[in-house]
C-alpha positions as CSV (number, residue, x, y, z in Angstrom):
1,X,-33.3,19.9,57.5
2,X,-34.2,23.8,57.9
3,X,-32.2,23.9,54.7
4,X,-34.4,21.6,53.5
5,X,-37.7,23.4,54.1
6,X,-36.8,27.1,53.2
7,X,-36.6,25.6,49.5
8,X,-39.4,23.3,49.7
9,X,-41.2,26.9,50.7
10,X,-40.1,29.0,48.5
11,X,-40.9,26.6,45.6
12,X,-44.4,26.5,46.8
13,X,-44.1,30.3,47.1
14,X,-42.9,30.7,43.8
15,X,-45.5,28.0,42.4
16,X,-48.5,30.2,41.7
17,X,-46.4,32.7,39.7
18,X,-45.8,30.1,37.2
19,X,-49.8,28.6,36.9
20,X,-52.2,30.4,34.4
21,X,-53.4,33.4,35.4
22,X,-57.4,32.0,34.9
23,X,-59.2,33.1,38.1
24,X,-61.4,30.4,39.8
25,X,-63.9,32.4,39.0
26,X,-63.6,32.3,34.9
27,X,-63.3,28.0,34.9
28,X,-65.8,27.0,33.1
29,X,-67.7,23.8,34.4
30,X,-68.1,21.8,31.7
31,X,-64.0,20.2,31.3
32,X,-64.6,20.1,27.7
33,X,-65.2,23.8,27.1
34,X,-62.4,24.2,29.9
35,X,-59.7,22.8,27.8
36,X,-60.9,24.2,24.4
37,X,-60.9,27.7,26.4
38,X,-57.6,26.7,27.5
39,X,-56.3,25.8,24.2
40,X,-57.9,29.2,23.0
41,X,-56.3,31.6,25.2
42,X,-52.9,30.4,25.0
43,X,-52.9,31.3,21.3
44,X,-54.2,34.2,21.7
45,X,-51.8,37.6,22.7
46,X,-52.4,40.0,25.4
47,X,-52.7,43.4,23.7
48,X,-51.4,45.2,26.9
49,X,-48.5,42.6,27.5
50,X,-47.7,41.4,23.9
51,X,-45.5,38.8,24.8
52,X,-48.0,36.5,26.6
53,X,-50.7,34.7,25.9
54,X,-53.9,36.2,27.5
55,X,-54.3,32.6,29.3
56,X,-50.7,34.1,31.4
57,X,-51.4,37.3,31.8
58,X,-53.0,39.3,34.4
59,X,-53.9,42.3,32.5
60,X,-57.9,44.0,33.1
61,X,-58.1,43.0,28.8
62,X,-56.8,39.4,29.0
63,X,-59.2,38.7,31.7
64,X,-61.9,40.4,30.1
65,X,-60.8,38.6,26.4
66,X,-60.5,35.1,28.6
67,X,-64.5,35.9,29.8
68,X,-65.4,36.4,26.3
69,X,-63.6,33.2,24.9
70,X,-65.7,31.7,27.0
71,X,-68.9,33.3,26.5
72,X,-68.8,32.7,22.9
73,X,-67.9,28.9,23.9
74,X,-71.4,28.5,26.2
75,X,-73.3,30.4,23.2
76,X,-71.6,27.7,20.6
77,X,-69.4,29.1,18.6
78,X,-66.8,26.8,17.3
79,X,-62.3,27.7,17.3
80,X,-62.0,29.0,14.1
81,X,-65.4,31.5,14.8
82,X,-63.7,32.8,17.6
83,X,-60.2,33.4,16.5
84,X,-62.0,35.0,13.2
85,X,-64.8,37.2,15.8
86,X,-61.2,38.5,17.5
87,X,-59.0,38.8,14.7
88,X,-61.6,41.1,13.3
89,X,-61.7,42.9,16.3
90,X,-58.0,43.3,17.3
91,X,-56.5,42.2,13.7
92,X,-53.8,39.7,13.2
93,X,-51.7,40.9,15.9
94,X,-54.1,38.9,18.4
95,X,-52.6,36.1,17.8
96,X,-49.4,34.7,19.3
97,X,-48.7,33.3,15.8
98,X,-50.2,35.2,12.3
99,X,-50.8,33.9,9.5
100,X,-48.6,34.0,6.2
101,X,-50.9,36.1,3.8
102,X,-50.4,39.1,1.5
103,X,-50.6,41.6,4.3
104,X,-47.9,39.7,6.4
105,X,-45.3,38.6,3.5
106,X,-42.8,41.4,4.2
107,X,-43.2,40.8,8.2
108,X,-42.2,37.3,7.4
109,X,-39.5,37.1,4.2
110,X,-37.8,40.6,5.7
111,X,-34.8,39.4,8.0
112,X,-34.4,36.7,4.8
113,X,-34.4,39.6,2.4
114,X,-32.1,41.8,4.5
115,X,-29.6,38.6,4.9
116,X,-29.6,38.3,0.9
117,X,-29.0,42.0,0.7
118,X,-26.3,41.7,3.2
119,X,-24.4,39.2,1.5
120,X,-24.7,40.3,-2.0
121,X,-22.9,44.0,-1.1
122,X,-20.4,42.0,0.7
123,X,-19.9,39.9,-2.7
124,X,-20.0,42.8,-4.9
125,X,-17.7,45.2,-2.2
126,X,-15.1,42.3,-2.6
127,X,-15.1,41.8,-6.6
128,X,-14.1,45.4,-6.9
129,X,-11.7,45.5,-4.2
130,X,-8.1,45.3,-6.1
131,X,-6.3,42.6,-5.0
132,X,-2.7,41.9,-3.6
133,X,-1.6,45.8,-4.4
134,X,1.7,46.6,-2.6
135,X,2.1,49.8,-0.8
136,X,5.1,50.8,-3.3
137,X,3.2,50.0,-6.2
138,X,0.7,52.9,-5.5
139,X,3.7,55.3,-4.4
140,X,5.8,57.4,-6.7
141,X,9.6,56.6,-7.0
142,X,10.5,59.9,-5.1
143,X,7.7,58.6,-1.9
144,X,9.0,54.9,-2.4
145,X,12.8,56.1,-1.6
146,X,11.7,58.7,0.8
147,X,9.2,55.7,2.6
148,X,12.1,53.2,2.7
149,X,14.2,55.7,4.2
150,X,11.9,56.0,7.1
151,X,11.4,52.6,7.3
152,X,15.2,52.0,7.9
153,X,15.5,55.1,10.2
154,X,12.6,53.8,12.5
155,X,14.7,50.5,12.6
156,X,17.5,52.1,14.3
């Protein structure tokens, strides 16, 4: 039974660490705007962090980007104004996912490209590899006798 509780408390111990990192103070009271806030700030990237969402994190500048999601919510603006008002703030590294565009096209096809690279030196390394040469083929009859002699000497 004590075993029982210690885990019950440390999983209610270890509960907040996995909620949002939204202070009560920032929840908006409208459940609409809430949710689309919500929805907001999880695709949107902590710049201090940069591998959370600002809706996880509890840096000073995701709280302060979560206040302004939402004060551009109460003043109207729609998703896509948002995302475009940061994105020309912070650039395309604000959000958790960027868009495929002419900027981006070597961030994206890169790994591919280096892959392709890979595989083709491999290829062309192999086609001008000689194949099945013998050791005594490449040796001259005086190294050929003298090799075989060691060979037979190591054998003793």
């Amino acid at each position: 039974m004590r075993l029982l509780r210690a885990v019950l408390l440390a999983l209610l111990l270890i509960a907040p660490v996995a909620a949002h990192a939204v202070q009560p103070d920032e929840i908006m009271r409208d459940p609409k705007l809430e949710a689309r806030a919500r929805a907001l700030s999880a695709q949107l990237r902590c710049m201090v962090c940069q591998n959370e969402s600002i809706d996880e994190s509890n840096a000073d500048l995701a709280r302060d980007l979560r206040l302004l999601v939402r004060e551009r919510l109460q003043a109207g603006d729609s998703d896509d104004q948002i995302r475009s008002f940061l994105v020309g703030r912070y650039g395309d590294f604000i959000l958790l996912k960027p868009p495929f565009k002419l900027e981006t096209w070597l961030l994206w096809a890169g790994p591919f490209l280096l892959l392709f690279s890979g595989v083709i030196i491999i290829f062309m390394a192999q086609r001008r590899r000689p194949r099945n040469i013998a050791a005594a083929d490449c040796l001259a009859g005086a190294e050929c006798e003298r090799l075989k002699a060691m060979l037979e000497e190591e054998e003793r």
